[in-house]
N, CA, C and O of each residue as an XYZ file, in Angstrom:
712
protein
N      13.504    -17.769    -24.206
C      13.509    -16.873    -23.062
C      12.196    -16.997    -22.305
O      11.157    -17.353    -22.859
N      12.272    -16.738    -21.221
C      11.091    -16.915    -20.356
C      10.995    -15.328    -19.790
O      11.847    -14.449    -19.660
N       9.629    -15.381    -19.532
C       8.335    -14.128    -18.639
C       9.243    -14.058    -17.990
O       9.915    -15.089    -17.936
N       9.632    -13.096    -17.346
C       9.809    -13.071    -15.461
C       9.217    -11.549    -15.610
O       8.863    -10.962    -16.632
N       9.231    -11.047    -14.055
C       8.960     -9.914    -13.577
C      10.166     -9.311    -13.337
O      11.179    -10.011    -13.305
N      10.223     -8.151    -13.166
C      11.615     -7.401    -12.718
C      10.733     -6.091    -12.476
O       9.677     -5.794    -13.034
N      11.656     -5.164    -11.199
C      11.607     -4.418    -10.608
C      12.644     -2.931    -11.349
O      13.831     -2.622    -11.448
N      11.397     -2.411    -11.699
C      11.777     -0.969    -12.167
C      11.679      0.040    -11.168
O      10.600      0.203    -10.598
N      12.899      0.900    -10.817
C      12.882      2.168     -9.951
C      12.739      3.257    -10.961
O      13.206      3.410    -12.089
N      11.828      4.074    -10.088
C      11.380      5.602    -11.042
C      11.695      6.828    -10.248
O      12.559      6.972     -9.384
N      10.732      7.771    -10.761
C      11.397      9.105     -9.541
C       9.865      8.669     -8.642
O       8.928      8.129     -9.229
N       9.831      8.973     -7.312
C       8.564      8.886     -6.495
C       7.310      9.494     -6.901
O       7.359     10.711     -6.718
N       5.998      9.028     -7.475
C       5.267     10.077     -7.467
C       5.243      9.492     -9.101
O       4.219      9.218     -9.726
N       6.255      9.413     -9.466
C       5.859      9.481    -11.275
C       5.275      7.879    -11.547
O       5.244      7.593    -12.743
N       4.866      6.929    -10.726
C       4.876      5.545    -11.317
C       3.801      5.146    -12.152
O       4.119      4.378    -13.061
N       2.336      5.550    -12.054
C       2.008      6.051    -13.255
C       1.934      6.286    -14.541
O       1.468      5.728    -15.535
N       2.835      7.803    -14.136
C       3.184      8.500    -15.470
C       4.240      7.086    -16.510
O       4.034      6.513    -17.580
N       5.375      7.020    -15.446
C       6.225      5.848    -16.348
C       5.239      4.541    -16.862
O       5.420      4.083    -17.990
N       4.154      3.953    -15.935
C       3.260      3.091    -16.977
C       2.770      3.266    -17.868
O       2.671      2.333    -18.665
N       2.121      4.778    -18.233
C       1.577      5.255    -18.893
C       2.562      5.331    -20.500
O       2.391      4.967    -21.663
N       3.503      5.948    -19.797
C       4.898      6.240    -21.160
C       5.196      4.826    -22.017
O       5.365      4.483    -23.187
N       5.142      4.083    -20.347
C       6.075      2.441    -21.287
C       4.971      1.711    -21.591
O       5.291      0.538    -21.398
N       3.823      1.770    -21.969
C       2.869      1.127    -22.468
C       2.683      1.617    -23.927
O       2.281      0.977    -24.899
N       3.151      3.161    -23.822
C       2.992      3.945    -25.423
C       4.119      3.443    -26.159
O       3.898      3.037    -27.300
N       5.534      3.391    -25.610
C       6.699      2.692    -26.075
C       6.516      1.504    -26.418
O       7.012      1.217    -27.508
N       5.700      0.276    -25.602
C       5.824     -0.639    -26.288
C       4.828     -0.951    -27.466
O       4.765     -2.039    -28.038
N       4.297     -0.191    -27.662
C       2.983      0.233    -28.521
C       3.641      0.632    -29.874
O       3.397      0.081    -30.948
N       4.448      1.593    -29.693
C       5.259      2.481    -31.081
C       6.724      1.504    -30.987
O       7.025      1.321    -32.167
N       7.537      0.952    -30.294
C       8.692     -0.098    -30.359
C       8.157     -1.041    -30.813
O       9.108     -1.662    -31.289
N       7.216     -1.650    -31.026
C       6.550     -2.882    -31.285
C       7.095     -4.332    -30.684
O       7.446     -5.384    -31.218
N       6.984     -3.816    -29.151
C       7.557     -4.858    -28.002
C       6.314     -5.787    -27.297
O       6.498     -6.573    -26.367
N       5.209     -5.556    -27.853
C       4.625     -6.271    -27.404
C       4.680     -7.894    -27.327
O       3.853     -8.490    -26.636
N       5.518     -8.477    -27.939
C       5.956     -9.685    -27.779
C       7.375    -10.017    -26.808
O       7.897    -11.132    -26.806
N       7.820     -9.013    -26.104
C       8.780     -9.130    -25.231
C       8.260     -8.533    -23.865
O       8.659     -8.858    -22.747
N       7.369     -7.669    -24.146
C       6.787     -6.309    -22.552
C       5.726     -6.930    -22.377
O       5.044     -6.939    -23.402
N       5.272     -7.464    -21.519
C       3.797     -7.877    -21.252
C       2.746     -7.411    -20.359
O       1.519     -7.381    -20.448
N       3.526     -7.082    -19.536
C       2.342     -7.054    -17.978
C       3.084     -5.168    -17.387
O       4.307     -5.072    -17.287
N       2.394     -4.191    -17.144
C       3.264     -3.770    -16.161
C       2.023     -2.982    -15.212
O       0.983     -2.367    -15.445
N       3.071     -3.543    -13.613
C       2.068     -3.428    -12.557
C       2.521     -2.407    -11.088
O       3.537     -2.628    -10.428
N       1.711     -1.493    -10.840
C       2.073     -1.322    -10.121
C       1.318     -1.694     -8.034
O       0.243     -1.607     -7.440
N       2.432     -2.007     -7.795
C       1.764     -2.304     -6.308
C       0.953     -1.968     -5.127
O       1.543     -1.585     -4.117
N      -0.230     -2.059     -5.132
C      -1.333     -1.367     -4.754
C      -1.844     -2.063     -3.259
O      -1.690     -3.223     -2.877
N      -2.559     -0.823     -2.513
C      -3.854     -1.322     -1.532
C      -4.425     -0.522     -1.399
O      -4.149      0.652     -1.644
N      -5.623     -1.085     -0.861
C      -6.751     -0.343     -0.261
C      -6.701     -0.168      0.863
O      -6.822     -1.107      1.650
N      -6.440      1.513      1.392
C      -6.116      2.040      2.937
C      -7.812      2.479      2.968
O      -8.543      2.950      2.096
N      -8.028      2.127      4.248
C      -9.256      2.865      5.389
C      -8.231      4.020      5.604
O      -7.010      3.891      5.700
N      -9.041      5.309      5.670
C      -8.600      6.184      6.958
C      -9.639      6.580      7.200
O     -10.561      6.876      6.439
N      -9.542      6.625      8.635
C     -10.393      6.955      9.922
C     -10.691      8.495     10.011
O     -10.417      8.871     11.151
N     -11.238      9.716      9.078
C     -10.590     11.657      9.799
C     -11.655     11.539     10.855
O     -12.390     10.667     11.317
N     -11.402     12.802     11.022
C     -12.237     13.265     11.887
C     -14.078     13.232     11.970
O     -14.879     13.416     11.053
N     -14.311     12.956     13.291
C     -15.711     12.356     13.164
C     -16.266     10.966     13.316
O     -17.399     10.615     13.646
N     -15.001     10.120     12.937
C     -15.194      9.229     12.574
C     -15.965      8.361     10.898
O     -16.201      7.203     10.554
N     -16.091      9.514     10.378
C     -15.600      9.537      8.712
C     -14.507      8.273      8.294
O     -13.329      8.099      8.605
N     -15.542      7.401      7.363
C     -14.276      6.666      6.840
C     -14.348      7.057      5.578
O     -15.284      7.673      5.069
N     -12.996      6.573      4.872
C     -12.590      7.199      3.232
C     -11.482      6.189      3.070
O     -10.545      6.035      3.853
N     -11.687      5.574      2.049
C     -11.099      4.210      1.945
C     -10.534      4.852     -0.110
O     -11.258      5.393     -0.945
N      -9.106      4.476     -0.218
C      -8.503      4.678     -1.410
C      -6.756      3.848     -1.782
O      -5.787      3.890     -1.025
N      -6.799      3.371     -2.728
C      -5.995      2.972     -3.169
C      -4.358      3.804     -2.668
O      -4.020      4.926     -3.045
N      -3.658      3.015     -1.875
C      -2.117      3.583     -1.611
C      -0.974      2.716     -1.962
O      -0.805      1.556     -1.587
N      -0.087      3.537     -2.850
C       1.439      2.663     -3.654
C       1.784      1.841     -2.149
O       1.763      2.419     -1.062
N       2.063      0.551     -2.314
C       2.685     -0.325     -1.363
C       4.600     -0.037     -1.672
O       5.476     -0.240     -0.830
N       4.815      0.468     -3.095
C       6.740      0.811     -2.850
C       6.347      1.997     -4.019
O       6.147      1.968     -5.233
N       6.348      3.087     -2.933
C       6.750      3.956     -3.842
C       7.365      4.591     -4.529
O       7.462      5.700     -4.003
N       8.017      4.553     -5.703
C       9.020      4.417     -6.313
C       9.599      3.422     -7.754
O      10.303      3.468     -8.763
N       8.608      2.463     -6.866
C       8.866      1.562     -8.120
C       7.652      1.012     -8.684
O       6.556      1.294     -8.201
N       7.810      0.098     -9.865
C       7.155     -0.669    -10.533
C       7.189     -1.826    -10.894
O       8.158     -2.167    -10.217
N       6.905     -2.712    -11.424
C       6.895     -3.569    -11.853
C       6.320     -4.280    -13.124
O       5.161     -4.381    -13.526
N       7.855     -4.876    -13.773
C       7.767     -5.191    -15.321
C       7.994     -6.409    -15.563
O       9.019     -7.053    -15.340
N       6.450     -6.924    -16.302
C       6.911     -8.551    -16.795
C       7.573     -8.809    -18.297
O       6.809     -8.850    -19.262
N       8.904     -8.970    -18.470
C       9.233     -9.166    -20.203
C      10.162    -10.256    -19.928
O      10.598    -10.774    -18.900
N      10.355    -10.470    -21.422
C      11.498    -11.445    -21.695
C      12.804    -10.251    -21.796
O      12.680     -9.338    -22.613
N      13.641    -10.302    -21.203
C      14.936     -9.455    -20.571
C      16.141     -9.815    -21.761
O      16.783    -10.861    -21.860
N      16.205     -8.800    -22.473
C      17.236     -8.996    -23.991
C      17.143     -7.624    -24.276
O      16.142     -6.907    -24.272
N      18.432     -7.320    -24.550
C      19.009     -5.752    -24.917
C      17.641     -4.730    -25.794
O      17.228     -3.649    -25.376
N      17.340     -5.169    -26.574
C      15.711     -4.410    -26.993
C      14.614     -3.999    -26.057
O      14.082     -2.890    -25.996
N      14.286     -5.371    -25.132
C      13.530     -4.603    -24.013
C      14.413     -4.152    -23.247
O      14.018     -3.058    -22.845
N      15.640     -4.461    -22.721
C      15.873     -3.710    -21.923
C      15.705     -2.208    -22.049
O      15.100     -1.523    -21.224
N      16.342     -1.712    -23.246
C      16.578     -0.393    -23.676
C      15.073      0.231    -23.366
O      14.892      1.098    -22.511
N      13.978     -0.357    -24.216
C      12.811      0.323    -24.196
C      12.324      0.758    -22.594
O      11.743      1.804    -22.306
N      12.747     -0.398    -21.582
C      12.402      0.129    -20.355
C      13.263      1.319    -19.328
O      12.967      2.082    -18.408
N      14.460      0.952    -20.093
C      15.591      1.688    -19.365
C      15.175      3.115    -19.983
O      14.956      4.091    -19.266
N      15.116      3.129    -20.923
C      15.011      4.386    -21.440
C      13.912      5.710    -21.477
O      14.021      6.893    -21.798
N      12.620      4.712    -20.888
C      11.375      5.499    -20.709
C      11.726      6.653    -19.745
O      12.636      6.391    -18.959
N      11.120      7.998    -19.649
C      10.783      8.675    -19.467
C      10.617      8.748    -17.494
O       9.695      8.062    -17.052
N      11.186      9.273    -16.795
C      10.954      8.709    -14.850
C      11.613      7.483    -14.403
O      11.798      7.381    -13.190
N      12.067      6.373    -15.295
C      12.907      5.468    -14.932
C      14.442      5.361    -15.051
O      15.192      5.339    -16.027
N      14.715      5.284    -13.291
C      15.857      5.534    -13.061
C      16.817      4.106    -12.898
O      18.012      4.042    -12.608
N      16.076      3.246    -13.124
C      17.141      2.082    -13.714
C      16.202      0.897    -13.051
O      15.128      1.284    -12.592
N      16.461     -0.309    -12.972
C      16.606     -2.104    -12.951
C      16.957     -2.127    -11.202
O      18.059     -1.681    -10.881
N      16.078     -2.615    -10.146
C      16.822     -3.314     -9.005
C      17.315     -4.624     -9.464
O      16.734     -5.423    -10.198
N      18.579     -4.727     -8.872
C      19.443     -5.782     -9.465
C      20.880     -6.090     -8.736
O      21.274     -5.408     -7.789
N      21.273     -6.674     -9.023
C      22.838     -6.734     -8.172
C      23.899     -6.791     -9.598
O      23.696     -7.207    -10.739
N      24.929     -6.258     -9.035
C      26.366     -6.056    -10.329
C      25.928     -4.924    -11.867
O      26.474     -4.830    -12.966
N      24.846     -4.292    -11.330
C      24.760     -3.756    -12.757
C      23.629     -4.175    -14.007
O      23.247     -3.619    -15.036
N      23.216     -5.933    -13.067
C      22.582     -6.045    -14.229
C      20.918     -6.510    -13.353
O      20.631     -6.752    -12.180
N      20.062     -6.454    -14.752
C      18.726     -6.705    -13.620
C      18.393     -8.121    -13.034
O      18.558     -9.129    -13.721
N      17.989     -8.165    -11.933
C      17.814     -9.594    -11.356
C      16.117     -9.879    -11.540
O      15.405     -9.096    -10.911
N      15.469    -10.863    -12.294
C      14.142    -10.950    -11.655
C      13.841    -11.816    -10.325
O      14.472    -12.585     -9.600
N      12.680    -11.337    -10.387
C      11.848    -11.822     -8.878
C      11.329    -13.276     -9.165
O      10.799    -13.746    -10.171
N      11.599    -13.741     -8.154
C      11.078    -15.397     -7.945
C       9.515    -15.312     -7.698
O       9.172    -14.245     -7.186
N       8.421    -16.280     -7.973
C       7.248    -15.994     -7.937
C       6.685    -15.492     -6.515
O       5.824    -14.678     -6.185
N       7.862    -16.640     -5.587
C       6.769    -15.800     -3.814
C       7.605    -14.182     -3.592
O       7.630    -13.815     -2.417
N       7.858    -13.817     -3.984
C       8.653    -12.164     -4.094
C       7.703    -11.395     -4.643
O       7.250    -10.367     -4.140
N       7.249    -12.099     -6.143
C       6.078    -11.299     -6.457
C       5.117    -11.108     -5.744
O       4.613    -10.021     -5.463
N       4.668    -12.574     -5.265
C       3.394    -12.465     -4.369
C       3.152    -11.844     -3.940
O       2.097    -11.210     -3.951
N       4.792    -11.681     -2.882
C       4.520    -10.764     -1.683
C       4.461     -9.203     -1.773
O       4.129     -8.336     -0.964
N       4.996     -9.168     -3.315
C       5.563     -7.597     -3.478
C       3.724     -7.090     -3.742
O       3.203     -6.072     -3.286
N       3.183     -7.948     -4.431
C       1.655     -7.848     -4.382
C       0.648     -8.077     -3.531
O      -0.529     -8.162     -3.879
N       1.054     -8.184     -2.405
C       0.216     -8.685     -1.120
C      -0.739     -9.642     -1.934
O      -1.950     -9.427     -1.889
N      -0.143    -10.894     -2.821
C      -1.770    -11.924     -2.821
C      -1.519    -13.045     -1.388
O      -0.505    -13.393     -0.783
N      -2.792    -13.327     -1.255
C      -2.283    -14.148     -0.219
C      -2.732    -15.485     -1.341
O      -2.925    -15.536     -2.556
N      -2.783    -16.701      0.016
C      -3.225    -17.962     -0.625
C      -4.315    -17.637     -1.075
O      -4.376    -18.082     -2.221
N      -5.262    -17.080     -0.804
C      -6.694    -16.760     -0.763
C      -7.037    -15.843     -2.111
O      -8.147    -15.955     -2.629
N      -6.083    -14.968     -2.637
C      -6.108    -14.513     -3.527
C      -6.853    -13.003     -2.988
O      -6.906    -12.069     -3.789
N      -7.234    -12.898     -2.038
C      -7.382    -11.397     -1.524
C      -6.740    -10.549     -1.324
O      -5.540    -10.573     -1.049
N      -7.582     -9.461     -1.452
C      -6.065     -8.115     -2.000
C      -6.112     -7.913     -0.361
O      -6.886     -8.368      0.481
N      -4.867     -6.967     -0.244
C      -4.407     -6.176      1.472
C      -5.284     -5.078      1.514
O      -5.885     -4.578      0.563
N      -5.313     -4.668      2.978
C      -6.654     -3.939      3.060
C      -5.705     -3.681      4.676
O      -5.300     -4.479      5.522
N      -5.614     -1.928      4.530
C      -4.976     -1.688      5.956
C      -5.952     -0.280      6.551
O      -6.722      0.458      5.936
N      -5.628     -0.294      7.678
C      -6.692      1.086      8.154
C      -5.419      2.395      8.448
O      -4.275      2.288      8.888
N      -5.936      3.198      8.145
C      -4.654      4.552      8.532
C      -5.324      5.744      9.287
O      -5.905      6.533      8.541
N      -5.364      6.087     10.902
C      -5.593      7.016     11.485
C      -5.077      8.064     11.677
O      -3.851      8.115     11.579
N      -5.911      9.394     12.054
C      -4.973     10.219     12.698
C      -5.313     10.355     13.963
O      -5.809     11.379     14.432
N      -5.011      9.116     14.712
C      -4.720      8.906     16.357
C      -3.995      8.795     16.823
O      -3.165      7.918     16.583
N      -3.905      9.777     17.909
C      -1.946      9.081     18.928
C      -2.259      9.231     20.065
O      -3.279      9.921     20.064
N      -1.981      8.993     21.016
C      -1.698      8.748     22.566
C      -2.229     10.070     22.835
O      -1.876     11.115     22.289
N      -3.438      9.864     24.061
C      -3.821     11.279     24.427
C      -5.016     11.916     23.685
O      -5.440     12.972     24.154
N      -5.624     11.398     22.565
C      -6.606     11.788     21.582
C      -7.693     11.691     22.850
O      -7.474     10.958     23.814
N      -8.912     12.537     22.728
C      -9.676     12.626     23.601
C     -11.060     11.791     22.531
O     -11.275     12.616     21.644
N     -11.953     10.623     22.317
C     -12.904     10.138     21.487
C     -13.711      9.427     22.735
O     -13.492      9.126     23.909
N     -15.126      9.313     21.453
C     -16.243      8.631     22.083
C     -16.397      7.689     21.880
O     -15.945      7.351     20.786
N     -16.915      6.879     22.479
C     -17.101      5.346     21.815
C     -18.637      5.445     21.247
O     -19.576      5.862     21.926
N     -18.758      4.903     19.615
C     -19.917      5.086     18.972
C     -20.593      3.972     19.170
O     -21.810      4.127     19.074
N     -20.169      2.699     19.457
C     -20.892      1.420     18.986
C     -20.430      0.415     20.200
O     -19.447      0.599     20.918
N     -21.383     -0.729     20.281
C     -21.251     -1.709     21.284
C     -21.665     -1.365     22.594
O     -22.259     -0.287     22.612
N     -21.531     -2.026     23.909
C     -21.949     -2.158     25.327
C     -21.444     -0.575     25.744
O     -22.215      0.221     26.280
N     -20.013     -0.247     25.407
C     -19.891      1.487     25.918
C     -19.911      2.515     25.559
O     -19.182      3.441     25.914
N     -21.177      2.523     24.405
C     -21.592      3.634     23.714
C     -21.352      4.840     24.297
O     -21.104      4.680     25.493
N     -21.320      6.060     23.933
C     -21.533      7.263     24.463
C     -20.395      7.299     25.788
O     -20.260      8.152     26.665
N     -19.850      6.363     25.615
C     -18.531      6.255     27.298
C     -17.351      7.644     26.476
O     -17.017      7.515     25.298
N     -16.915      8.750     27.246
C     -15.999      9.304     26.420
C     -14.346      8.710     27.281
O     -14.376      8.028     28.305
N     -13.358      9.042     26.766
C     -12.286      8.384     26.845
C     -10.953      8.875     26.291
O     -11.121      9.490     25.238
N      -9.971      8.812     26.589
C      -8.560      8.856     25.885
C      -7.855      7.746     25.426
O      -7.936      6.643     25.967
N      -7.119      8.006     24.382
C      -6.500      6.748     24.126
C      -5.207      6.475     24.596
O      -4.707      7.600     24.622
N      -4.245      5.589     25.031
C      -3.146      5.120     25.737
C      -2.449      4.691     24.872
O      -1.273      5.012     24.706
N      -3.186      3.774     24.090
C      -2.521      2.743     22.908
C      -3.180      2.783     21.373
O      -4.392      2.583     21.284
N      -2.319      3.068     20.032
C      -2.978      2.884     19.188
C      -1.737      1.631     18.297
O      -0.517      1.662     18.136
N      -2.854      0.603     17.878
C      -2.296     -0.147     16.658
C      -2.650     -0.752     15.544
O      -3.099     -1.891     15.415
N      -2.358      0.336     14.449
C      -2.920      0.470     13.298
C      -2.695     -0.935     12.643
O      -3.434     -1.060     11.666
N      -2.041     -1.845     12.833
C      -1.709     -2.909     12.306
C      -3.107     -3.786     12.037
O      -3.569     -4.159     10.959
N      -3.558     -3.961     13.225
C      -4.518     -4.892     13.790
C      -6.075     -3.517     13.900
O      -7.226     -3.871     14.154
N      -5.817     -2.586     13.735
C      -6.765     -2.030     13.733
C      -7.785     -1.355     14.914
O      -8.970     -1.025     14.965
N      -6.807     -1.347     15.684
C      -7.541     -1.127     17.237
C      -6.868     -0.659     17.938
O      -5.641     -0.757     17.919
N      -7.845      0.245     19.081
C      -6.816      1.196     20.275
C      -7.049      0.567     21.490
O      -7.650     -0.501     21.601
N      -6.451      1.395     22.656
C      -7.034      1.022     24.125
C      -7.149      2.313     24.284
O      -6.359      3.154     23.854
N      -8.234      2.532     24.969
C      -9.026      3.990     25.385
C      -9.346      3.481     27.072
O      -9.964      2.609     27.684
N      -8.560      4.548     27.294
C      -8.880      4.414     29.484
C     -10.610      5.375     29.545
O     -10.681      6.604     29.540
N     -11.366      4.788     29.578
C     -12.691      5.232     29.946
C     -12.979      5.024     31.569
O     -12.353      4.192     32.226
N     -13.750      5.670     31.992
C     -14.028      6.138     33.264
C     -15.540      5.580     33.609
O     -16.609      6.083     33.262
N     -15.272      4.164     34.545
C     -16.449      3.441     34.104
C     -16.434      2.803     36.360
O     -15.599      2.379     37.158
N     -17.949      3.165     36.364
C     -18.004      3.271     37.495
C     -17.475      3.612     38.524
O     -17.413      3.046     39.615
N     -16.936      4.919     38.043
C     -15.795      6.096     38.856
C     -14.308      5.589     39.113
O     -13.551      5.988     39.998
N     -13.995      4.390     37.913
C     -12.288      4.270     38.013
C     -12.011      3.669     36.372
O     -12.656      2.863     35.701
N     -11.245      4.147     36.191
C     -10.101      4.353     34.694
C     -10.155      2.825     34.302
O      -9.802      1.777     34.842
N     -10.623      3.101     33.380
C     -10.792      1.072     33.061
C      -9.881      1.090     31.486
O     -10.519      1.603     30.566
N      -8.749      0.679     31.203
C      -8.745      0.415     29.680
C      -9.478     -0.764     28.808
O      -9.519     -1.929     29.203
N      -9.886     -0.445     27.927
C     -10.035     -1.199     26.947
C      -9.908     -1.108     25.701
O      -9.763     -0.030     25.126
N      -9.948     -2.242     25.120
C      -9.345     -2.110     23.652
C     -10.660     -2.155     22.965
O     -11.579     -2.779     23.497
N     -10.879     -1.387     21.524
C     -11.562     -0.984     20.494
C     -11.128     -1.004     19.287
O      -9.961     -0.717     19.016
N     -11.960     -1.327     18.453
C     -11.569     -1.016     17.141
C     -11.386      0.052     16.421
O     -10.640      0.659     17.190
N     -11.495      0.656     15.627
C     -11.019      1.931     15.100
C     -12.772      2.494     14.466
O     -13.302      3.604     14.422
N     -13.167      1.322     14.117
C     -15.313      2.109     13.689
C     -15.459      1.806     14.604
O     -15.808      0.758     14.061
N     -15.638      1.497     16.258
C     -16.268      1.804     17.370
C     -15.698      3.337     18.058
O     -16.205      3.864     19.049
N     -14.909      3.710     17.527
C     -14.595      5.257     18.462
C     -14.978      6.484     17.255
O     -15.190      6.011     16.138
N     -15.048      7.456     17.331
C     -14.715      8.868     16.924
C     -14.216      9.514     17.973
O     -14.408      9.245     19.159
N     -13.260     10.785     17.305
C     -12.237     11.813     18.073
C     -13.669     12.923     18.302
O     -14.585     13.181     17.521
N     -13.423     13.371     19.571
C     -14.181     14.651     20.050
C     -13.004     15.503     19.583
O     -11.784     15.342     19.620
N     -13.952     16.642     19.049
C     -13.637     17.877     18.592
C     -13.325     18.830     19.654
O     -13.022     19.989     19.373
């Protein structure tokens, strides 16, 4: 039998707790020669609060699930099926399917590079009134038009030699006025 990974669904919120459980199970089952790896899918979010305050912390990329590397035979199955928050195997017909290695990858954001994902999360929307802290339009104040958290940057219409100019910014060049 061969490693693979497979995709465990839990209740939201408990994924964790279920690593925590099925690590003690395979500990007292004495599965450690079938359970090997179990991971759950992680990044590191920026958020931007107020002030312009950053606070950067680990956020579930699928929340809900997990992920289990074993050799897949009625013993492990049971031990995983049976833990404690797990609500069964993603799979097709009933039974569990594993993941092909670029599935994992991706379910893990590695890239080629082997660097973890790294996203920014604001609380900005259309209409936010901020200053610009850094670069050529320091101290310029402004609204924003456009925000995209993807790429990490807004467009703020600033008022620059008495007419509405947009431009785009990054998310550490502005803070929100209070």
């Amino acid at each position: 039998m061969s490693k693979r990974w497979y995709v465990v669904h839990t209740y939201s919120g408990y994924e964790n707790r279920v690593k925590t459980d099925l690590e003690h199970r395979i500990e007292t089952m004495g599965m450690q020669d079938r359970i090997f790896d179990i991971q759950i899918p992680m990044e590191r979010v920026t958020e931007i609060k107020e002030g312009g305050k950053r606070e950067t912390k680990d956020s579930k990329i699928f929340p809900g699930y997990v992920l289990v590397r074993m050799e897949m035979d009625d013993d492990s199955w049971t031990c995983v099926r049976n833990t404690p928050g797990v609500t069964g195997f993603l799979g097709g017909n009933g039974k569990p399917s594993p993941l092909s290695r670029e599935e994992y990858n991706k379910m893990m954001r590695k890239s080629d590079k082997g660097s973890g994902a790294k996203r920014t999360a604001v609380n900005l929307e259309v209409g936010t009134s901020v200053r610009v802290t850094s670069g050529p339009l320091t101290d310029f104040d402004g609204q924003v038009t456009e925000v995209n958290a993807e790429q990490g940057k807004v467009k703020v219409a600033l008022l620059i030699f008495g007419r509405e100019t947009p431009v785009e910014l990054t998310f550490d060049q502005i803070e929100v006025i209070a």
